[in-house]
N, C-alpha and C positions, 0 to 999 in steps of 0.2 A: 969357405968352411961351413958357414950356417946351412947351406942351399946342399954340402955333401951331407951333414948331419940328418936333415932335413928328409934327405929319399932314405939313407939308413937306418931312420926309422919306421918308414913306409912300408920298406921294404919287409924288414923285420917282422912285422906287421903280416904281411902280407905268406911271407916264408911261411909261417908257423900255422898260417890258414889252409894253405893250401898240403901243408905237413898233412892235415888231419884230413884231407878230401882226399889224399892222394893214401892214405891207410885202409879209410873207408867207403869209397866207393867200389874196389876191386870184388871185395871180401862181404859187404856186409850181406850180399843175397843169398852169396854163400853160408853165410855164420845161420843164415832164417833157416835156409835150408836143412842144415843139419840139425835144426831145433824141432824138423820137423813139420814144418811150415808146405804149405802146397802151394803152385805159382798162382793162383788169384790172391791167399792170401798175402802170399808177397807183395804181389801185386798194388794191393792196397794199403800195406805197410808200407812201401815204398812212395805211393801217393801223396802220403802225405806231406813229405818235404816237398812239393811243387803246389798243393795245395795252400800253406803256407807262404807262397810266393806271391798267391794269387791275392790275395788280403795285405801281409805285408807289407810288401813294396811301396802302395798307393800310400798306409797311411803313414810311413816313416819319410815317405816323401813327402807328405803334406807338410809333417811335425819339422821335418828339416828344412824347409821353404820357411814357413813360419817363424821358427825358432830362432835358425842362425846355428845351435849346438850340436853341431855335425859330430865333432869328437866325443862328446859327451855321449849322443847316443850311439856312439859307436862303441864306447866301453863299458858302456849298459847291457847291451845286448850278445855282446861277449861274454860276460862274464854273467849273465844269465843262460846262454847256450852252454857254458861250462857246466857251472849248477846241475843245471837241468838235465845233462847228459847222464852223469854221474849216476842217478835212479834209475835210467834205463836199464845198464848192468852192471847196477849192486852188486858188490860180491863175485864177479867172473872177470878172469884174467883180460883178457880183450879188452873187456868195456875200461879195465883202469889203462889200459893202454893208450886209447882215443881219449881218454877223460886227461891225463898229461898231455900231449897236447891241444886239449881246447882250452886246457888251465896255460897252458904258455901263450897261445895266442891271445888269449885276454889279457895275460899282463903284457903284452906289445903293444895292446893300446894306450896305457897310459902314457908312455914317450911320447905319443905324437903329440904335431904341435897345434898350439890353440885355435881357435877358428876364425876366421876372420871373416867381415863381413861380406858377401857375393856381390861384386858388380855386374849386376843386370843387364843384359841389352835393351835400350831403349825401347822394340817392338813387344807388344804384351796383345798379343789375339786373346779370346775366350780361348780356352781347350777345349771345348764340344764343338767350338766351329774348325778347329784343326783337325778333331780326330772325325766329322763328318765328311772330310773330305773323299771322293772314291776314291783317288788315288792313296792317300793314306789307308784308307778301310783293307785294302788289296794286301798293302804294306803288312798291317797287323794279321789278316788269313795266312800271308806266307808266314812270318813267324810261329804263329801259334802251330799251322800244319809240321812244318819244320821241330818242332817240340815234340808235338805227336808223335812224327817218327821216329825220335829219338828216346820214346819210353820204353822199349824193345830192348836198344842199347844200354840204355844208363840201370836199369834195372835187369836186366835177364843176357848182359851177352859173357859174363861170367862162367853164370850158368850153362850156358850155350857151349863152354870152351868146355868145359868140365866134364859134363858129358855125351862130350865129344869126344875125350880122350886126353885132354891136353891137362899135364900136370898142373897143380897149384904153382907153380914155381912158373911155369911157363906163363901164367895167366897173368904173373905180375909182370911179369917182360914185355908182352903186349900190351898191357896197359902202359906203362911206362917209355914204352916206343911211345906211343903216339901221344906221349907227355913233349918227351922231345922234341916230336915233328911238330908238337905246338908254340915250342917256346923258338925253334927253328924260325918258323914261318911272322913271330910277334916281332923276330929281331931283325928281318926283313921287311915287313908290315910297313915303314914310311914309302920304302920304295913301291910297294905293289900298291899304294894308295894314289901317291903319285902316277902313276901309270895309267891304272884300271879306276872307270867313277863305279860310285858305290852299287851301281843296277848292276854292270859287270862283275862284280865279285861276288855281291849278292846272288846272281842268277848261274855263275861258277858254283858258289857253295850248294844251293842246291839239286844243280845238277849233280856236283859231287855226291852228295848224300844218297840220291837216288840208286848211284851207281855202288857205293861204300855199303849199302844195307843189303843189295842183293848178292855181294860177294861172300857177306858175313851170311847169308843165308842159305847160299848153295857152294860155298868153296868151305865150308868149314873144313875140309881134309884136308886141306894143302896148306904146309905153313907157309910156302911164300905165298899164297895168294891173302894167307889174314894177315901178314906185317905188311904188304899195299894197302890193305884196308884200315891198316892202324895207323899208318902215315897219314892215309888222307884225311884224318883227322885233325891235322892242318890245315885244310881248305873246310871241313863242315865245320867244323869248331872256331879256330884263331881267325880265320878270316870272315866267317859268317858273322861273329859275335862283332870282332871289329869295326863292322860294315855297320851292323847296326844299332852298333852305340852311336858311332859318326852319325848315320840317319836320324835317330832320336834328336840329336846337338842340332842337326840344321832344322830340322821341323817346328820342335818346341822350345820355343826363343823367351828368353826375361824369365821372368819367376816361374814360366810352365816348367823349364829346365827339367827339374829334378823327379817330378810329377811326369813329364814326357818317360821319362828312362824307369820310372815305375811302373810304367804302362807297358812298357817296353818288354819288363822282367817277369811281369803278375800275366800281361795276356797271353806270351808267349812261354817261358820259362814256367809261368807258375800253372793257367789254365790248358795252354798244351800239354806240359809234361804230364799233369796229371791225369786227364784221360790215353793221353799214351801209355801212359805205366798202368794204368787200371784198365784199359785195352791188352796191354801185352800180357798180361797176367791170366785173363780167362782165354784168349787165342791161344797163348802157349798149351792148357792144357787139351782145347777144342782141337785145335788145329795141328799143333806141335811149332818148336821153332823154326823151322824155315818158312814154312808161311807168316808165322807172326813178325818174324825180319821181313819176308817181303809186303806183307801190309806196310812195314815203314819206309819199306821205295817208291811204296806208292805214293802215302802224307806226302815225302820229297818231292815226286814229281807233280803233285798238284799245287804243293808251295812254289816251284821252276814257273808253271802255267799261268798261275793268278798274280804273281807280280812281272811275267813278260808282258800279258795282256795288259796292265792297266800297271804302268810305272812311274814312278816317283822323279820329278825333275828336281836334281840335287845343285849344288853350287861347286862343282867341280869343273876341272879343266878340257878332260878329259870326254870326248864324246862317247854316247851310248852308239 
């Protein structure tokens, strides 16, 4: 009974988070755009959440290593992202929209349950002698490139549908596939872990992306060929991410932990996407979108390149 309460709160938690990613990210390039907004400015507006990622992560992972009050600052920063939301759009329909849900996600954090204190693994390397490793350094180029590619996406491939042709209504169904094919592929995930070690999945995901970015760049006319590409957002997304959280856990061992996985979020997540999104933003107007999607096949294939050449030996069963 404690250990069901326990994820149902988690969970809850978690529902209500992803309520508001799954409102806001189809729509919001679109919402700039009707404001008038040009793609570099988007561009840049859109930066800024991955900028944020890049600072972030490290020092809430420091503060969380230190501290112990994981929950605490987890309902801090909730319910300061709520706040905060709220000014962006004052006063316009939408923005109280997204502003109810980041006020419910906030109050899901308070359920959760108290913090307890982290048992460390015994081994405690420096972090600067982990992250000098080449084989790690490879590790963190494929991420961040893999970012890169993905700022095309997560910012402009709305855009990209729209027009295109494809209604606003259609735009939510793609996205929403390939919400699916994520949650698809997570409730699979033990087995494809078991199976495949994490260079195989990793060097899948990127291969996929490579191939995911040029369909979204030269099939945009064909809807079956963007629901394959919104599927495979199962393998660049749920299983790339998977892989390298896992990677993170084996790498940075004891109190690096949490600091690993902020490295993880800030060099990749936060300093790729940001030059991806602030790259896709001035290609798109230089170039147009099909080259600035396939600039992101390329980030992909050079992320595939620098982690085959120099790979990470993980603690799996499974040979590379």
């Amino acid at each position: 009974m404690v250990r069901g309460s326990f994820y149902f709160r988690l969970s809850n938690f978690y529902f209500w988070y992803f309520a508001f990613i799954g409102a806001f990210a189809p729509y919001f390039a679109l919402y700039l755009k009707s404001l008038g907004f040009s793609a570099s400015q988007i561009g840049v507006l859109l930066a800024v959440n991955p900028v944020a990622r890049i600072f972030g992560p490290n020092f809430w992972g420091w503060l969380s290593d230190h501290s112990g009050a994981r929950g605490q600052l987890i309902r801090l920063t909730a319910v300061g992202t709520a706040v905060t939301f709220v000014a962006v759009f004052f006063n316009r329909g939408i923005g109280w929209m997204f502003a109810a849900l980041l006020v419910l996600m906030a109050a899901s954090t308070f359920p959760l349950p108290r913090d307890r204190e982290p048992t460390h693994h015994g081994e405690h390397a420096p972090i600067l002698r982990i992250v000098a490793q080449p084989a790690v350094i490879a590790l963190f180029t494929g991420f961040f490139l893999m970012q890169v590619g993905h700022g095309p996406y997560n910012g402009f491939y709305s855009i990209h549908l729209v027009e295109a042709g494809y209604s606003k209504k259609a735009v939510g169904w793609l996205w929403a596939l390939g919400v699916l094919a994520e949650i698809a592929l997570f409730l699979w995930l033990p087995r494809l872990m078991r199976a495949y070690s994490l260079n195989q999945i990793l060097r899948l995901s990127f291969g996929c992306a490579f191939l995911r970015f040029l369909l979204i760049a030269w099939g945009i006319g064909s809807i079956p060929i963007m629901v394959l590409a919104q599927l495979m957002h199962a393998i660049t997304f749920s299983a790339y991410h998977a892989a390298g959280v896992a990677a993170m856990h084996q790498i940075f061992r004891g109190r690096n932990q949490a600091r690993g996985q902020a490295l993880y979020t800030s060099l990749g997540y936060g300093l790729g996407g940001t030059l991806g999104t602030l790259g896709a933003g001035y290609a798109w107007e230089s170039w147009g979108p099909q080259w600035t999607f396939t600039f992101a096949a390329v980030a992909a294939l050079l992320a595939l390149l620098v982690v085959w050449w120099k790979p990470m030996s993980f603690d799996t069963k499974a040979k590379d």
